[in-house]
C-alpha positions in Angstrom: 0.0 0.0 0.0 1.3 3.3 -0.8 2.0 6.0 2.1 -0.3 8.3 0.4 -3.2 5.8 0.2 -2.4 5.0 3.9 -2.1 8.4 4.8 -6.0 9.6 3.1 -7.3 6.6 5.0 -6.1 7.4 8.3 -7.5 11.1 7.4 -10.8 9.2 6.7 -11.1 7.3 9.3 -10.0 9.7 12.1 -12.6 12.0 10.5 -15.4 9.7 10.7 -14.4 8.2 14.1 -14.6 11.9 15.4 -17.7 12.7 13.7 -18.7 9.7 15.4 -18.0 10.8 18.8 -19.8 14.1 18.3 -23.2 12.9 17.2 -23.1 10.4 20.3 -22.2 13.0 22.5 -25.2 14.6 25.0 -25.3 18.3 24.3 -27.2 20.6 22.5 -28.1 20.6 18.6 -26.7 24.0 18.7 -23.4 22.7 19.8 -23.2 19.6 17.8 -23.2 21.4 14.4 -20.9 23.8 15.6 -18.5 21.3 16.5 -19.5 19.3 13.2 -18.5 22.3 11.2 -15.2 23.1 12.9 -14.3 20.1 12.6 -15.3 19.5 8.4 -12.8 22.8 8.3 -10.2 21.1 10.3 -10.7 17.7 7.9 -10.5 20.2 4.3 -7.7 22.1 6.1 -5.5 18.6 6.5 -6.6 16.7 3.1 -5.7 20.2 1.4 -2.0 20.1 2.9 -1.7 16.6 2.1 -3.0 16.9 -1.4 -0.5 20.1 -1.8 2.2 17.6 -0.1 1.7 14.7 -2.2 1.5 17.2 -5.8 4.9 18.9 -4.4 6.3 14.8 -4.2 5.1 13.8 -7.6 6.6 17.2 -9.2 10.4 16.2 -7.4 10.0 12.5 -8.5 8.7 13.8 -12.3 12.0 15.8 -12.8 14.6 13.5 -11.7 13.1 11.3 -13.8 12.7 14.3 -17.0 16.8 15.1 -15.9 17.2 10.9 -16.4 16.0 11.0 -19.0 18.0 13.4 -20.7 21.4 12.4 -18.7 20.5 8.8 -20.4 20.0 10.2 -23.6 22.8 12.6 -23.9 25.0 9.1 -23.2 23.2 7.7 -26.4 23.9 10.5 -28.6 27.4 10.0 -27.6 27.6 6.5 -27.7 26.2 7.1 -31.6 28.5 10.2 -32.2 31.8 7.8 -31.5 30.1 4.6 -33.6 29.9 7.5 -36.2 33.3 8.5 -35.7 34.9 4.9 -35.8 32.8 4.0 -39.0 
């Protein structure tokens, strides 16, 4: 399972087991959706840092592999500039 797969569930389920809590809890209605609605911010607040985490991890892993790519290739075009050479 990939970390960021693990990491969404764990968001999920801390969310829900919270939510959860809330609606069980005696108090006021009043109170209830206040708390419900701090707490949906707090939830968007998290999966928006994750998502912005997991975006800034796929850009690094994207150019290494772009700068790879070209390292590998500017080895070819050498590799076919000496076969030229020798021929």
């Amino acid at each position: 399972m990939s970390a960021g797969k693990f990491l969404a569930g764990f968001i999920v389920g801390g969310a829900l087991g919270a939510i959860a809590g809330v609606l069980l809890a005696p108090q006021e209605g009043s109170k209830t959706r206040e708390m419900l609605s701090d707490m949906s911010k707090d939830v968007a607040e998290k999966t928006d840092k994750t998502v912005r985490e997991i975006q800034d991890k796929a850009e690094d892993i994207v150019s290494d592999l772009q700068d790879k790519g070209e390292e590998i290739m500017g080895k070819i075009q050498d590799l076919i500039n000496k076969q030229k050479v020798e021929d």
